[in-house]
C-alpha positions as CSV (number, residue, x, y, z in Angstrom):
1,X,-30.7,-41.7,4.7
2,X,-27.5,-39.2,5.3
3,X,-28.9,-37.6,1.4
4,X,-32.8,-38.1,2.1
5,X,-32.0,-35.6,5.7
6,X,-30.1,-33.7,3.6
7,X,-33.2,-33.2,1.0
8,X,-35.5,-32.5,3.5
9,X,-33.8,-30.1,5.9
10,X,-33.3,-28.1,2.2
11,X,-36.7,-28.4,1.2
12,X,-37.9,-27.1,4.9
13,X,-35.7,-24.2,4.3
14,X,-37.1,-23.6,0.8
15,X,-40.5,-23.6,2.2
16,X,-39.9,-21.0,5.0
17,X,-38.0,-18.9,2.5
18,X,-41.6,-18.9,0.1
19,X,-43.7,-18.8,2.7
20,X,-41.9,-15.5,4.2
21,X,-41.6,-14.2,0.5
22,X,-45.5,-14.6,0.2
23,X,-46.1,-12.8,3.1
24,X,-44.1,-9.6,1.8
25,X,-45.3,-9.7,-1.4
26,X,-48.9,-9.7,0.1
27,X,-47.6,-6.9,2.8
28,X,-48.7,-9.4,5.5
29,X,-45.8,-9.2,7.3
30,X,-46.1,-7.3,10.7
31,X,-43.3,-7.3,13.2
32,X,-44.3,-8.0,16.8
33,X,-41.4,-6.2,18.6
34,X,-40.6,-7.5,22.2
35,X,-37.8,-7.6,24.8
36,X,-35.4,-10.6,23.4
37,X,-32.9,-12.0,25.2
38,X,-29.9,-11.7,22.5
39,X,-28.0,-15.0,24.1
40,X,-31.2,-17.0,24.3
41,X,-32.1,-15.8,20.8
42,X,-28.6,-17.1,19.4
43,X,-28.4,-20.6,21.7
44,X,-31.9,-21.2,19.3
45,X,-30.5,-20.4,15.7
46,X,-27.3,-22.0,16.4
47,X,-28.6,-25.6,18.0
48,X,-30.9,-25.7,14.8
49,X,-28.0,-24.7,12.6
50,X,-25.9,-27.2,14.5
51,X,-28.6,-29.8,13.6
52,X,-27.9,-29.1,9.7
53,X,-24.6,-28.5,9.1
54,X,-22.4,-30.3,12.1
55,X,-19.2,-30.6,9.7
56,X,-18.7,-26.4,9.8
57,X,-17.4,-25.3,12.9
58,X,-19.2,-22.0,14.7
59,X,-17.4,-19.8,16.6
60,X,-19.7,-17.5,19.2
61,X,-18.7,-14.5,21.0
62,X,-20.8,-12.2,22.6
63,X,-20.7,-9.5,25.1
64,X,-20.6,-10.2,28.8
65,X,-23.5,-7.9,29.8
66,X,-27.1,-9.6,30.0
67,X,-28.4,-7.7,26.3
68,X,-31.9,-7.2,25.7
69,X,-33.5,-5.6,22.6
70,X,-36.9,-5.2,21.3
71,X,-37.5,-7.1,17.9
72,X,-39.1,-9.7,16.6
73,X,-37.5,-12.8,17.5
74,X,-38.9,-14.7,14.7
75,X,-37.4,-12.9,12.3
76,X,-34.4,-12.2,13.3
77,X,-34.2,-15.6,13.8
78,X,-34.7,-16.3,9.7
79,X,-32.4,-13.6,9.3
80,X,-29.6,-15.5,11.2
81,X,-30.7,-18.6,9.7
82,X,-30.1,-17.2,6.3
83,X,-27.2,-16.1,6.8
84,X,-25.5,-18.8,8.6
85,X,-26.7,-21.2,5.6
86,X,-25.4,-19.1,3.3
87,X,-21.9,-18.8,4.9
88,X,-21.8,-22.4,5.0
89,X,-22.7,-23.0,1.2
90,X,-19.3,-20.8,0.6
91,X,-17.1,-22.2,3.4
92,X,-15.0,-25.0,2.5
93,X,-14.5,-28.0,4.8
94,X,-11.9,-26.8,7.2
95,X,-13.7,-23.4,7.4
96,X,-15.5,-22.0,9.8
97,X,-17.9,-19.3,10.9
98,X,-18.0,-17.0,13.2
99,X,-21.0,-14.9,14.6
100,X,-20.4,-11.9,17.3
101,X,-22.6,-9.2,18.3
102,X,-22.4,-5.7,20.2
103,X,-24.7,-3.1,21.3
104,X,-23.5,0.3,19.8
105,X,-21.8,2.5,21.8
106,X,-24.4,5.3,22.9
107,X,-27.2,3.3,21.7
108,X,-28.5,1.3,24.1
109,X,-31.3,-0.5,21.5
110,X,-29.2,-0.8,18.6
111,X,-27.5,-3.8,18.1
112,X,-24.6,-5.0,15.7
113,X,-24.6,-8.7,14.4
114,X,-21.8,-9.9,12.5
115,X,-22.0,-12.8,10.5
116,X,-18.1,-14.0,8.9
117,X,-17.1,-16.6,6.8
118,X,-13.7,-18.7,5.7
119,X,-14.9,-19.2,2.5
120,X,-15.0,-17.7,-1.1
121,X,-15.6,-14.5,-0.8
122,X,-18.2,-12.4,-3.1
123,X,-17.0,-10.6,-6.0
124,X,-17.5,-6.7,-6.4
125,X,-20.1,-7.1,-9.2
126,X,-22.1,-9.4,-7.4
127,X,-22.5,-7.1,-4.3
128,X,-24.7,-4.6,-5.7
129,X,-27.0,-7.3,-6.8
130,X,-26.5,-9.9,-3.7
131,X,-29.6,-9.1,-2.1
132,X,-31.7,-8.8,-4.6
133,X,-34.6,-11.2,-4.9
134,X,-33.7,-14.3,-6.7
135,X,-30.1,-13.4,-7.8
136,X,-27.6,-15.8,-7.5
137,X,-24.3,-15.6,-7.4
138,X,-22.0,-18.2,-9.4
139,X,-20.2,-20.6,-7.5
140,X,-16.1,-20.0,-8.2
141,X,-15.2,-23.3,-7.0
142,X,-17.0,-26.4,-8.7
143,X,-16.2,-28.8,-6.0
144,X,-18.4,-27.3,-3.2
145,X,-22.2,-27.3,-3.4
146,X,-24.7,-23.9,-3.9
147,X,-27.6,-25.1,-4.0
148,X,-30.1,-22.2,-3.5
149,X,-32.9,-19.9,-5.2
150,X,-31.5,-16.5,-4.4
151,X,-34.4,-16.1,-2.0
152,X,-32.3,-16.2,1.3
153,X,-30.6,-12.5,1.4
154,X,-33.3,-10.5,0.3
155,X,-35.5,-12.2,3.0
156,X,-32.6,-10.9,5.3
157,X,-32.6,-7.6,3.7
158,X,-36.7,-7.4,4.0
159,X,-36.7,-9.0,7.7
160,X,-33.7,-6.4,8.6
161,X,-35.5,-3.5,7.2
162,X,-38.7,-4.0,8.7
163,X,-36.7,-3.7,11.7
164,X,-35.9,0.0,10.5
165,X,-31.8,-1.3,10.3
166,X,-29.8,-1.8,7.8
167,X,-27.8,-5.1,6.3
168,X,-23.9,-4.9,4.2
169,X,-21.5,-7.3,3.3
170,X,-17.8,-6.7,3.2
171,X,-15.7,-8.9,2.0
172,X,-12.0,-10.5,0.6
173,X,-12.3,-13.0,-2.3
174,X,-11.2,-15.9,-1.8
175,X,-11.0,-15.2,2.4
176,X,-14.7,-15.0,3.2
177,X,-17.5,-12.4,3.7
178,X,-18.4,-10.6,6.6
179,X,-22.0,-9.7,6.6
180,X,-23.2,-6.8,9.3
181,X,-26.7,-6.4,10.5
182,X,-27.8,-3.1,12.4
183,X,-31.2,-3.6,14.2
């Protein structure tokens, strides 16, 4: 049952990943900016990706101030979704994730999102192709799973520059990735 779950949750992840990919391609993707809540919008990705992957660990921290910011709350939401997933398909057991945000200093609707990672790291040559659609990076240890059609970060690239920001990944193989998302 554990592995049938397992299936599933994937395959409903697949499915939003070619259903959003679909929409771009056909330029039906519109983005309905409104006044999110940033905490509200985080308790959401994070109970789903609770959901999936209980065995990684997330940590949260977030300013004290009550942050809104216009976007579209759906996408974002995909974007974090992404990737969260994504950390965890390079994050050994015993690793964890951590997610922050901030709103840039002097720019009241501009917001920082950091997505880090314990795990493997991406290698230089890999970067300028990482969010490219259907590239895939290969996994450098065979004992942990990637499962994935190199859909996820270019829908996070797409999603993120709809929203007129920007998306990078820094990193230190074999200590994780840090991905950073300006909206």
């Amino acid at each position: 049952l554990g592995e049938a779950c397992s299936d599933a949750q994937w395959l409903t992840r697949m499915v939003e990943n070619l259903l959003s990919v679909t929409r771009i391609d056909s330029e039906k993707v519109t983005v309905q900016k409104t006044p999110t809540v940033l905490d509200e919008l985080l308790d959401t990705v994070l109970v789903k990706f609770r959901k999936r992957y209980p065995e990684i660990p997330v940590e949260l921290e977030t300013p004290d101030a009550f942050i809104v910011i216009p976007m579209d709350s759906m996408l974002i939401q995909q974007v974090l979704m992404n990737l969260l997933s994504n950390a965890f398909k390079f994050t050994p057991e015993g690793g964890r994730v951590d997610v922050s945000m901030e709103v840039l200093k002097g720019e009241p609707d501009k917001l920082l999102l950091k997505v880090s990672d314990t795990g493997t790291g991406i290698k230089d040559e890999d970067k300028e192709h990482i969010f490219e659609r259907f590239y895939q990076v290969d996994h450098p240890d065979p004992n942990l799973q990637s499962t994935g059609s190199g859909i996820g970060l270019s829908l996070v690239h797409d999603f993120v520059t709809l929203h007129e920001g920007t998306v990078q990944v820094l990193d230190n193989v074999g200590a994780g990735s840090v991905f950073l998302v300006t909206i």
